[in-house]
Backbone as CSV, one residue per row, in Angstrom:
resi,resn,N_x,N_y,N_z,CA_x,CA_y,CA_z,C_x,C_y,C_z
1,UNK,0.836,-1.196,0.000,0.000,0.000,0.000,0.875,1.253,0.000
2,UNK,0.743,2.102,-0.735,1.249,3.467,-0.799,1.192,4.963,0.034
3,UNK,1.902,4.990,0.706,1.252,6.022,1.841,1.340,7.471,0.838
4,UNK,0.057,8.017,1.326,-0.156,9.558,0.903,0.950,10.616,1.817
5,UNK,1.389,11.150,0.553,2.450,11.997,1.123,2.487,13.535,2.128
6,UNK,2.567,13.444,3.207,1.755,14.256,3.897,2.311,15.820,3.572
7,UNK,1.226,16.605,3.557,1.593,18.030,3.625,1.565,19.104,4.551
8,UNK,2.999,18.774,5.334,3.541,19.479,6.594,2.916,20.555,6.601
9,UNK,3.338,21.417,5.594,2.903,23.144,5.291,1.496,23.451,5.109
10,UNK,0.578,22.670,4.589,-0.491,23.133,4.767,-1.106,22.632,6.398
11,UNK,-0.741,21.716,6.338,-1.166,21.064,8.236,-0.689,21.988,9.020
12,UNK,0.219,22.075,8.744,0.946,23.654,9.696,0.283,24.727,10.424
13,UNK,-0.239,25.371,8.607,-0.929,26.290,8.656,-2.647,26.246,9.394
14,UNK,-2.872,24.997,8.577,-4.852,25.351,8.660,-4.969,25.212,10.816
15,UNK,-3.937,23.944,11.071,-3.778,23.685,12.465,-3.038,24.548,13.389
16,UNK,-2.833,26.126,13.282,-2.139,27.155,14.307,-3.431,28.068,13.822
17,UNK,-4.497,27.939,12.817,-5.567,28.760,12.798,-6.525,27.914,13.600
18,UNK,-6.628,26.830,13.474,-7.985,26.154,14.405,-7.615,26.592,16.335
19,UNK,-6.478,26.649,16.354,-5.971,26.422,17.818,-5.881,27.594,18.510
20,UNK,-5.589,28.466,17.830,-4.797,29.737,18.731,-6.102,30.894,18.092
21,UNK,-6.330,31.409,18.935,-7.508,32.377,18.814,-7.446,33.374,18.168
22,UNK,-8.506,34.310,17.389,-8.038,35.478,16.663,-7.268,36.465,17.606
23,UNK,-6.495,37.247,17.271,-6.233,38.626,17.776,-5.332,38.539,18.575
24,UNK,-4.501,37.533,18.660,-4.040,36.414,20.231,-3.095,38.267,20.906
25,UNK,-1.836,38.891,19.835,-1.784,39.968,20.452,-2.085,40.992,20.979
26,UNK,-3.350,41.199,20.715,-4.104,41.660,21.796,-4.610,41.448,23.265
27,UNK,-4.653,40.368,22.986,-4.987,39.893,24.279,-4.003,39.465,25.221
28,UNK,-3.189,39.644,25.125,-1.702,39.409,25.444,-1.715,40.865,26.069
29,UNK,-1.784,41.646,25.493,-1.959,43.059,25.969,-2.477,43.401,26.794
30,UNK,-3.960,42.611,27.114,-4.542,42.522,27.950,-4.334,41.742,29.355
31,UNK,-3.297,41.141,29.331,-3.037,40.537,30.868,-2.403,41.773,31.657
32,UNK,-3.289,41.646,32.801,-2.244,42.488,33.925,-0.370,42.130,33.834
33,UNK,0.057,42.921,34.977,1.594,43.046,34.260,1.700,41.636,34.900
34,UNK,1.636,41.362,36.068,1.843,40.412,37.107,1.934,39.137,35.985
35,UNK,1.140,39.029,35.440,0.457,37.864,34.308,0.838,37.739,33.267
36,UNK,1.718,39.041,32.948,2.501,39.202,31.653,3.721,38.442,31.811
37,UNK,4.006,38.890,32.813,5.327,38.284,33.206,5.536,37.218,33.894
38,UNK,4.644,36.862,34.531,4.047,35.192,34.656,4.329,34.374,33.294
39,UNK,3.375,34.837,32.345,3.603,33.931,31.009,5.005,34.110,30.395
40,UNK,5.763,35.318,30.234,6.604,35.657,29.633,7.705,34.652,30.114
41,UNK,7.774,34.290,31.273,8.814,33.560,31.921,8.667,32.113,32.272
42,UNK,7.147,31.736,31.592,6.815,30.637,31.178,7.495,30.027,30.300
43,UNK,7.201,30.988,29.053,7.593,30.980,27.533,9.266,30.814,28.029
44,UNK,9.761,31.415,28.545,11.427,31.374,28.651,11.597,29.963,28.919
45,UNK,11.146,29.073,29.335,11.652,27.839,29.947,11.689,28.186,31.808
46,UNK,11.290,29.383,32.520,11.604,28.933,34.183,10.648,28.258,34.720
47,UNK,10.439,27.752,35.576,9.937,26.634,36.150,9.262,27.916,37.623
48,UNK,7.895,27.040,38.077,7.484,27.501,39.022,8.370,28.428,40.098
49,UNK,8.931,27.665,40.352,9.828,28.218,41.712,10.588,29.233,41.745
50,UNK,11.367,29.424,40.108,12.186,30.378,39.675,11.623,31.716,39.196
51,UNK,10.394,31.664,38.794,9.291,32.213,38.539,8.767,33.438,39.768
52,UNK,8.592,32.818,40.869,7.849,32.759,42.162,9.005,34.074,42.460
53,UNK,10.002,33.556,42.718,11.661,34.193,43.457,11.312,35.768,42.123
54,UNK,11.293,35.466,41.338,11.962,36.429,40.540,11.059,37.437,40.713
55,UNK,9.390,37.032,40.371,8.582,37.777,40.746,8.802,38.970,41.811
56,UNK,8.467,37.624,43.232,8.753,38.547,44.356,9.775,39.346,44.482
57,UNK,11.010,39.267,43.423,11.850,40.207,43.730,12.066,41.414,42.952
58,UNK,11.088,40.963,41.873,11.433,42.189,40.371,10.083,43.037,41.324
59,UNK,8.986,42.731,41.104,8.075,42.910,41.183,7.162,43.278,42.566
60,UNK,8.024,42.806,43.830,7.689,42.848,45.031,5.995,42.648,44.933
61,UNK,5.753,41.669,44.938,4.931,40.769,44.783,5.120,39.819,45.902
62,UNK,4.262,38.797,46.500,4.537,37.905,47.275,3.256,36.986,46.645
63,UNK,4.179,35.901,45.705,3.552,34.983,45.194,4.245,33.528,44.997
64,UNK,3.594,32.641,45.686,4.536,31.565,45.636,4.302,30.866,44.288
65,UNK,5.028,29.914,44.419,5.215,28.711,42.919,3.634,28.238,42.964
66,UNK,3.750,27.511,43.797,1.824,27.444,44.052,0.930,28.384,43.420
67,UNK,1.093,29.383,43.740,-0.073,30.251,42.889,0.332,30.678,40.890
68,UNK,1.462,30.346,40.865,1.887,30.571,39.688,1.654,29.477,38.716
69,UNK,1.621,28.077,39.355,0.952,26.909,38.631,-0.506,26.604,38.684
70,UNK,-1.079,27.125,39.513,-2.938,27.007,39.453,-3.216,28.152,39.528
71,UNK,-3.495,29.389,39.971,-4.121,30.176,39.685,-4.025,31.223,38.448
72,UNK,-2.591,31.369,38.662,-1.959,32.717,37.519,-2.018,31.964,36.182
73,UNK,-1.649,31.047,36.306,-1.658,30.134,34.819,-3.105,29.958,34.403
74,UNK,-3.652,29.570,35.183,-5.072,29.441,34.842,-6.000,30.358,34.102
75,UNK,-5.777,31.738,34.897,-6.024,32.828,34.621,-5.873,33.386,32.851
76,UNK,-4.041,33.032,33.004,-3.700,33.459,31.937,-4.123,32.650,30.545
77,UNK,-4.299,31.403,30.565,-4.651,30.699,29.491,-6.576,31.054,29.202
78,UNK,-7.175,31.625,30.848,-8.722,31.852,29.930,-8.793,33.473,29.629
79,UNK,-7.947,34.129,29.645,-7.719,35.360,29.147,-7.004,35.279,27.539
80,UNK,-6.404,34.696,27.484,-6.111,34.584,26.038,-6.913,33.486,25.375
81,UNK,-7.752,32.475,25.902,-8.205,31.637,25.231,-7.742,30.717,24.285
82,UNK,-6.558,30.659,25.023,-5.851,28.737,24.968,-5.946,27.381,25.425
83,UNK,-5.753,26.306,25.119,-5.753,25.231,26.064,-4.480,25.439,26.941
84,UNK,-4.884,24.998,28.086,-4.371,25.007,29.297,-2.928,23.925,29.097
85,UNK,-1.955,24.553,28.110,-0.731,23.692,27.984,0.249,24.643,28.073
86,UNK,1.494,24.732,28.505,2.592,25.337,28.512,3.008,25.533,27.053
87,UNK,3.062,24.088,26.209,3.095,24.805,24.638,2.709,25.667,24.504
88,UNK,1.335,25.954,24.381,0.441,26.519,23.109,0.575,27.888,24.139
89,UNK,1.388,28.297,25.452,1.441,29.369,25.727,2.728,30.220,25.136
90,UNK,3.922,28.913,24.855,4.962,29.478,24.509,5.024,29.795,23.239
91,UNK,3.982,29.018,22.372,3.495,29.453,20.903,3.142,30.867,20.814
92,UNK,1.718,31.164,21.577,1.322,31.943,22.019,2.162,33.821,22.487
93,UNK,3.005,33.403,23.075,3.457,34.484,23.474,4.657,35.344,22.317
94,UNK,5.042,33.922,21.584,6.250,33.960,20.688,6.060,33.602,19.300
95,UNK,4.909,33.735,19.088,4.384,33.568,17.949,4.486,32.210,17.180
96,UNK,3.746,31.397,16.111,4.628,30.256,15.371,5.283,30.359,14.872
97,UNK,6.203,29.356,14.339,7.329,29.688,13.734,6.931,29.451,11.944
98,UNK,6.747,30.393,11.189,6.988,30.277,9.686,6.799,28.957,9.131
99,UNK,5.630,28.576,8.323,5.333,27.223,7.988,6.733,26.881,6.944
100,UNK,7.258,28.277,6.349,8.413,27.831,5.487,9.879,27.510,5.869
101,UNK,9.670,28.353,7.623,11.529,27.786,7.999,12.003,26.557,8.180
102,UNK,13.455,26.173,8.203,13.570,25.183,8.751,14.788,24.946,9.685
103,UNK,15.243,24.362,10.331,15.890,24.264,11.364,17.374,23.416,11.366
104,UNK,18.229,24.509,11.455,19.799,23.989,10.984,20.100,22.754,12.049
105,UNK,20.793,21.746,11.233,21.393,20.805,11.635,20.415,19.289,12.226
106,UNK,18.807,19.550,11.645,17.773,18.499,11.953,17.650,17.964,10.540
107,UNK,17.423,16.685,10.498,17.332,16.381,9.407,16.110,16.450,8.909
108,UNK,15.466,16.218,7.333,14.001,16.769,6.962,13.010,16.332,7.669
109,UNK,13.068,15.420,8.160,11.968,14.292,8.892,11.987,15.041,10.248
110,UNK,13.114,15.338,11.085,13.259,16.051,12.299,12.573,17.429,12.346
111,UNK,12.985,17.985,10.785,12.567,19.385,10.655,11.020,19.714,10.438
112,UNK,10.058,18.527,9.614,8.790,18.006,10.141,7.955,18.181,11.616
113,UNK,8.854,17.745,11.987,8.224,17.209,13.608,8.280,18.300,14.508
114,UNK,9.366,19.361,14.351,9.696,20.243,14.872,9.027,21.668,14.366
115,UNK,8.222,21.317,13.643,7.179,22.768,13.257,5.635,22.306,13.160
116,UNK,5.611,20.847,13.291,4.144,20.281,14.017,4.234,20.894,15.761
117,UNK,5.187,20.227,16.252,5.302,20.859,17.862,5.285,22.393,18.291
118,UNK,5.539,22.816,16.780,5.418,24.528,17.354,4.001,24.752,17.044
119,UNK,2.563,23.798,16.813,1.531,24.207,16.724,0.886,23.094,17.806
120,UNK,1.700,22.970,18.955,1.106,22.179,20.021,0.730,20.580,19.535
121,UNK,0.942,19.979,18.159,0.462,18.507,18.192,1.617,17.534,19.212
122,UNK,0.747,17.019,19.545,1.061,15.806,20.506,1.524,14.654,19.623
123,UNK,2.151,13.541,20.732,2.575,12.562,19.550,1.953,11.847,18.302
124,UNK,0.779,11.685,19.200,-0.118,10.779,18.471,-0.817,12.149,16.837
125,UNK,-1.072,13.040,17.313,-1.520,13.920,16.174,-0.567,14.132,14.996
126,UNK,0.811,13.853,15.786,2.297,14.089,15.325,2.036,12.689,13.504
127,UNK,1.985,11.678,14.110,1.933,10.243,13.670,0.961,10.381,12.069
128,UNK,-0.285,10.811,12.555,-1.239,11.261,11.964,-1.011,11.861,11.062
129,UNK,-0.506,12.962,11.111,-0.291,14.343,10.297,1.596,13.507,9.100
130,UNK,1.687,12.943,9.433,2.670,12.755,8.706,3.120,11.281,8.219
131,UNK,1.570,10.148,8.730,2.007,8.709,8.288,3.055,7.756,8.941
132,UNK,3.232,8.257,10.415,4.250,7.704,10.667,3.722,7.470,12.130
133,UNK,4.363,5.724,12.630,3.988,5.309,13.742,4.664,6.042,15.117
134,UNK,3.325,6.040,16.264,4.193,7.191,17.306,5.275,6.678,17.963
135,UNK,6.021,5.109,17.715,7.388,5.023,18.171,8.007,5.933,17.406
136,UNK,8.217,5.954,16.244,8.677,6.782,15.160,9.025,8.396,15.692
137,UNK,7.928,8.905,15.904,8.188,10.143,16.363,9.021,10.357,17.672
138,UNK,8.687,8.985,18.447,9.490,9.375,19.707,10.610,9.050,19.438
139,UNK,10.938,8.651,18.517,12.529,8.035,18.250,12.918,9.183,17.297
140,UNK,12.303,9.672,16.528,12.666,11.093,15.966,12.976,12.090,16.799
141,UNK,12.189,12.679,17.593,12.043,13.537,18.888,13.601,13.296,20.007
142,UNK,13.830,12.360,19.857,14.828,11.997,20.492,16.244,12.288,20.177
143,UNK,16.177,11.792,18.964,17.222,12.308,17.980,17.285,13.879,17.401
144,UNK,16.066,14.789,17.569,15.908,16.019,17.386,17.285,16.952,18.639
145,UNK,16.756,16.201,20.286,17.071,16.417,21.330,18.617,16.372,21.275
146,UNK,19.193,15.433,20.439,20.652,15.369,20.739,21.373,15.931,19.534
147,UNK,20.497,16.330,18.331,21.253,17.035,17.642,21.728,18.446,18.095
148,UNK,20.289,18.957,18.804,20.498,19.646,19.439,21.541,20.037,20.427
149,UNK,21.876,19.136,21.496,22.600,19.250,22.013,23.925,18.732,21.829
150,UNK,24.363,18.256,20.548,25.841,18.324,20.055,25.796,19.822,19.412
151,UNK,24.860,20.552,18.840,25.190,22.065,18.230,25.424,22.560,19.532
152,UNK,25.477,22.031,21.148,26.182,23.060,21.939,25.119,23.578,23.010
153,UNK,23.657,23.159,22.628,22.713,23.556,23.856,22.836,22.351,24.861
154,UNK,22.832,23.098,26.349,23.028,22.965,27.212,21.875,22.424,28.265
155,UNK,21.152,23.305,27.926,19.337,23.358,28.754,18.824,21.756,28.603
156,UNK,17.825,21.664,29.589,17.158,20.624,30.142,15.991,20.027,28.730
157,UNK,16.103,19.645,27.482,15.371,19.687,26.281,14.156,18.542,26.418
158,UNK,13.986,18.369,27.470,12.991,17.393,28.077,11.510,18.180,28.322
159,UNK,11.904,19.290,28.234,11.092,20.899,28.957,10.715,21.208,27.871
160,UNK,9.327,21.209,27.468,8.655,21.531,26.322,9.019,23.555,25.944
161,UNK,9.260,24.083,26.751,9.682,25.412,26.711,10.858,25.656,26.155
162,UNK,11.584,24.642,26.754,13.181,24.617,26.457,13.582,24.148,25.339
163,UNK,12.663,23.506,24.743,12.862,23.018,23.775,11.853,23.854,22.244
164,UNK,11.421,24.238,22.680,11.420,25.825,21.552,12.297,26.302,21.257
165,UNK,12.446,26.818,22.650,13.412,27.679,22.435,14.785,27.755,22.016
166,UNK,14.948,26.270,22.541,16.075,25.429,21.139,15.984,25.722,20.038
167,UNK,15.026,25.206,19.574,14.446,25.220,18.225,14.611,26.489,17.338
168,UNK,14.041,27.448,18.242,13.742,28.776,18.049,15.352,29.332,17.181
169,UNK,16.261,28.368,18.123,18.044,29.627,18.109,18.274,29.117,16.909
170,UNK,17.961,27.793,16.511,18.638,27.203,14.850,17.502,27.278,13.968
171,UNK,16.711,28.511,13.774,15.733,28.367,12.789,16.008,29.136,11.685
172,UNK,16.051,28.987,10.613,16.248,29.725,8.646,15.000,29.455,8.179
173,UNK,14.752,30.878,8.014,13.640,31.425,7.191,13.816,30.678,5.675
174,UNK,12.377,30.156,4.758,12.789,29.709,3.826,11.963,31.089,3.017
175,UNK,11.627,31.803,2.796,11.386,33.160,2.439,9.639,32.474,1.978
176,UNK,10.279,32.342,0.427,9.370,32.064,-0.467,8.502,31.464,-0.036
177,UNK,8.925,29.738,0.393,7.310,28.589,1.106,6.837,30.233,2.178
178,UNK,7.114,30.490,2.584,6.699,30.922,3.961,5.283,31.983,3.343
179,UNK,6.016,33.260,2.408,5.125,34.431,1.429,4.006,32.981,1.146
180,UNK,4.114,32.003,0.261,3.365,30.865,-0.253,2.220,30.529,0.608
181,UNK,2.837,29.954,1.634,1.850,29.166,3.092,0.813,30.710,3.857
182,UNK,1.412,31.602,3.739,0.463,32.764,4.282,-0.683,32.897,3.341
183,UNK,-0.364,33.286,2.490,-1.145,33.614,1.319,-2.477,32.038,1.135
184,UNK,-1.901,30.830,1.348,-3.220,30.079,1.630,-4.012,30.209,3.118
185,UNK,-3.084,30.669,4.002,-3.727,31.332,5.372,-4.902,31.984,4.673
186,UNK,-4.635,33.163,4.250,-5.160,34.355,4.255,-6.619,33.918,3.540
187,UNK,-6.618,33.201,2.398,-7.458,32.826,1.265,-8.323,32.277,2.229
188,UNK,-7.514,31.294,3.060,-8.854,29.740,4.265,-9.532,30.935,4.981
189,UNK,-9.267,32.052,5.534,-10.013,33.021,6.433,-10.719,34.014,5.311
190,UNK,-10.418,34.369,3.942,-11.552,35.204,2.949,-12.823,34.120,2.860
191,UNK,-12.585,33.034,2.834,-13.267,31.923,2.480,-14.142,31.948,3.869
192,UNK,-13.960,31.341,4.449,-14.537,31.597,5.649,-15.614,33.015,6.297
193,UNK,-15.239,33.971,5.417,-15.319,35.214,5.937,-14.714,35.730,7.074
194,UNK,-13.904,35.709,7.431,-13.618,36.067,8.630,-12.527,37.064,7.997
195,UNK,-12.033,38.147,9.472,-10.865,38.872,9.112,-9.394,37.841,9.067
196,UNK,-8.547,38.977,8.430,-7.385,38.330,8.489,-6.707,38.364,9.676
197,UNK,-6.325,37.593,10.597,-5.264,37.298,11.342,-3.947,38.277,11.195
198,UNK,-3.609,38.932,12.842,-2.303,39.896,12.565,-1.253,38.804,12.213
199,UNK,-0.603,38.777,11.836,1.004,37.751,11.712,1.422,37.963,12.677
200,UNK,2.057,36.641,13.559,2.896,36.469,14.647,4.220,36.047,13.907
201,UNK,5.481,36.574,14.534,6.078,35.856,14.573,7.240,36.462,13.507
């Protein structure tokens, strides 16, 4: 049997419009500061605790790790109107990454997998979207992790944050797909009627 050849770039695209809400920078705008910088230091990769400290000290605030993992988070994901995942906040705050870039030193299959994850799919959606069994991906994913860290990153890449933001430092714009993949954005939302979406990112 012949597998249908999957199309990363349009999956890319139509799946960071179903997920992430219109206007998302705006509403971003709209978090108190406390909450801004709650998420902002989400998106960085810190962890509750580091979070908590920094707060109380930038900010003289007195907020523990506790309130920064259930309440403030909470908060912040139904103010922007996300699912309640650390991804889709670090998406969120940092925009997606270009359905056309791709990512130095991953190989094409790696470079796949690694711009599905910047639109929050999970393994199994991962599998789906590209014909391939979810050992596969985790054995891809794995190998993403250590290419990574022979180019010299250091960070904990186990950390869905941290591992953006990996991502993020070895990414090349491919110009053209990218002008290409918007432009069917734009068409799926005339179609739809809806407005156009600001560009993140």
């Amino acid at each position: 049997m012949v597998k249908k050849k999957p199309q990363v770039g349009l999956t890319f695209v139509f799946r960071f419009s179903s997920v992430m809400p219109p206007y998302i920078n705006y509403r971003i705008k709209q978090l108190s500061d406390v909450e801004y910088q709650i998420a902002r230091m989400t998106a960085d990769g810190l962890n509750a605790e580091e979070i908590s400290k920094r707060v109380s000290k930038e900010m003289k605030k007195d907020i523990s790790a506790h309130m920064v993992r259930g309440y403030y988070r909470q908060k912040i994901y139904e103010k922007l109107g996300i699912p309640s995942s650390i991804l889709m906040l670090c998406v969120a705050m940092d925009g997606p990454v270009p359905a056309g870039c791709f990512f130095e030193g991953l190989t094409p299959r790696q470079n796949d997998i690694a711009r599905l994850f910047f639109v929050g799919m999970n393994e199994k959606e991962m599998a789906r979207a590209l014909n391939l069994e979810e050992r596969t991906i985790k054995r891809h994913k794995e190998k993403m992790r250590e290419a990574l860290r022979n180019g010299g990153n250091t960070e904990d890449l186990s950390d869905a944050a941290k591992l953006l933001k990996a991502l993020r430092s070895v990414m090349i714009h491919d110009r053209v797909l990218t002008v290409l993949l918007d432009g069917v954005w734009n068409y799926q939302e005339m179609l739809e009627n809806e407005p156009v979406r600001p560009k993140l990112g």
